[in-house]
C-alpha positions as CSV (number, residue, x, y, z in Angstrom):
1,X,11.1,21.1,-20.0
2,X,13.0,19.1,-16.9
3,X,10.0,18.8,-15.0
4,X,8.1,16.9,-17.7
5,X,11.6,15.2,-18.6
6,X,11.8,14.4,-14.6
7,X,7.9,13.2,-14.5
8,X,8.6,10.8,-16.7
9,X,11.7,9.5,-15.5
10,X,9.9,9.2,-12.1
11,X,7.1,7.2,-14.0
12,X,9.3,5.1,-15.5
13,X,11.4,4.5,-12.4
14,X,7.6,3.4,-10.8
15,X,6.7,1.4,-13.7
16,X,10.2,-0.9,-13.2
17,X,8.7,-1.2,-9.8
18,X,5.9,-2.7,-10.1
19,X,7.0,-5.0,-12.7
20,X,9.8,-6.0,-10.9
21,X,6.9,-7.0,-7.6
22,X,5.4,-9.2,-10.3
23,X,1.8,-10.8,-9.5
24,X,-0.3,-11.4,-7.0
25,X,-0.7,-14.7,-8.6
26,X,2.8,-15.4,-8.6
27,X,3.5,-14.9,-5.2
28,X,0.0,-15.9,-3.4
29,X,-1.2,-18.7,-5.6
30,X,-4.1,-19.2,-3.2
31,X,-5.0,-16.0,-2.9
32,X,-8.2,-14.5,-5.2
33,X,-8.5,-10.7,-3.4
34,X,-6.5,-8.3,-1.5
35,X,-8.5,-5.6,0.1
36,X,-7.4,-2.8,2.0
37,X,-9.7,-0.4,4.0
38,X,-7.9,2.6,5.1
39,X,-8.2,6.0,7.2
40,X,-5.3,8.4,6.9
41,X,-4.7,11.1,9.4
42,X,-2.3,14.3,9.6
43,X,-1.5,16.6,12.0
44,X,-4.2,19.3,12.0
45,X,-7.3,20.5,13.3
46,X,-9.4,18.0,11.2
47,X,-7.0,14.9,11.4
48,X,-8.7,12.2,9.3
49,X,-7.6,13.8,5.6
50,X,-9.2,10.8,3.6
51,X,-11.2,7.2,3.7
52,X,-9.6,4.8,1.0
53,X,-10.5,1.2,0.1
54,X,-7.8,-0.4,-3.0
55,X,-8.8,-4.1,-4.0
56,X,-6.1,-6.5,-5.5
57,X,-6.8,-9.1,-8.2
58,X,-4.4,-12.2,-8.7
59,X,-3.7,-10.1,-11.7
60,X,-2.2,-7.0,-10.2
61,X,1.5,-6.3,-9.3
62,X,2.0,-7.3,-5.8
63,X,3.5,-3.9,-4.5
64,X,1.9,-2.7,-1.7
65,X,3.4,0.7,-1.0
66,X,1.4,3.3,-0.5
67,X,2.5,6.7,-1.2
68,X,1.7,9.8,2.0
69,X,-1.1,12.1,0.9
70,X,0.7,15.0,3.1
71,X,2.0,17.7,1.1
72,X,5.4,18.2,1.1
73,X,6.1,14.6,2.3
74,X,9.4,13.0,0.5
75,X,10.7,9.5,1.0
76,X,7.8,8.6,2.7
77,X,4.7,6.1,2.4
78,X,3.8,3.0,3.6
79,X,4.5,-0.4,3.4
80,X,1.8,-3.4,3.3
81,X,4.0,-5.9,1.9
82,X,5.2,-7.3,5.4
83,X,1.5,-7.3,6.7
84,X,-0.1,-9.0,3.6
85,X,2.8,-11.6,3.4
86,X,2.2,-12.4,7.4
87,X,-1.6,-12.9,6.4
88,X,-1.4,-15.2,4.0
89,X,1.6,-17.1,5.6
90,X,-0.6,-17.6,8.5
91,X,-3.5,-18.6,6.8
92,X,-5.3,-15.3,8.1
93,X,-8.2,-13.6,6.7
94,X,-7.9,-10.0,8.4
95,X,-6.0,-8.1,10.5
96,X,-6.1,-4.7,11.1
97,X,-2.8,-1.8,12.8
98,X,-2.1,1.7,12.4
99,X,1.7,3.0,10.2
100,X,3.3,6.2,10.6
101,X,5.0,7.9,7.8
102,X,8.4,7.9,8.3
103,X,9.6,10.6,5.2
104,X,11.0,13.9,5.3
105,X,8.4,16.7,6.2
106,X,8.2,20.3,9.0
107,X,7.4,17.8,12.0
108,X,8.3,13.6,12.7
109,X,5.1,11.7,12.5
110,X,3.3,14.1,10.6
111,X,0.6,11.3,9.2
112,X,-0.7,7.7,9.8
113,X,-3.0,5.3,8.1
114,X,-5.2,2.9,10.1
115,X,-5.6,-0.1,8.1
116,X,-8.0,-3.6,7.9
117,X,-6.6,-6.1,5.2
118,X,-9.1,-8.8,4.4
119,X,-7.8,-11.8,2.3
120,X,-9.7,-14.0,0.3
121,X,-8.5,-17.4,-0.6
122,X,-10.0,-19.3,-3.6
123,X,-11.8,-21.9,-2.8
124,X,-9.6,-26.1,-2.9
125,X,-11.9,-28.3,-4.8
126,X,-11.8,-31.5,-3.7
């Protein structure tokens, strides 16, 4: 019964999260898609452990943490926030860098993601 009791607790915990992020629209007016193309390694004879591509509407939360995919991983994940706030402060449309997992696991550095954000702006009418 705690692990359920737990699982939801976590839940709600993400839940608050995201609400407290708010929108996309709220933050990036100008912004009409998010898009994140991503590759994430481990340590390991096969490294590449999955392809991923997430797309963000104006009305999605704006939290762009990512949660590590490597078992055992705790406190860990990344964080696009910083990378998708530079973009659109910038005027930008892509960029594209590599994050290592910083949470606890056996070994430091035991994943990465290479990313490409694309940002599409809606379009000024005149």
């Amino acid at each position: 019964m705690r692990h359920r009791q737990s699982y939801k607790e976590k839940m709600a915990l993400e839940q608050a999260a995201m609400a407290a992020a708010g929108l996309i629209s709220e933050h990036y007016a100008g912004v009409s898609n998010i898009e994140f193309q991503m590759t994430y390694y481990h340590r390991g004879l096969h490294p590449v452990l999955m392809t991923r591509t997430l797309s963000f509407l104006p009305a999605n939360y704006a939290r762009f943490h990512l949660k590590c995919m490597q078992e055992g991983c705790t406190g860990g994940g990344y964080d696009l926030a910083p990378v998708v706030a530079g973009l659109v402060k910038s005027s930008r449309n892509s960029t594209k860098g590599k994050i290592v997992c910083h949470g606890t696991n056996d070994t430091p550095g035991h994943a990465s993601i290479a990313y490409e954000v694309n940002v599409q702006y809606k379009k000024r009418v005149k």
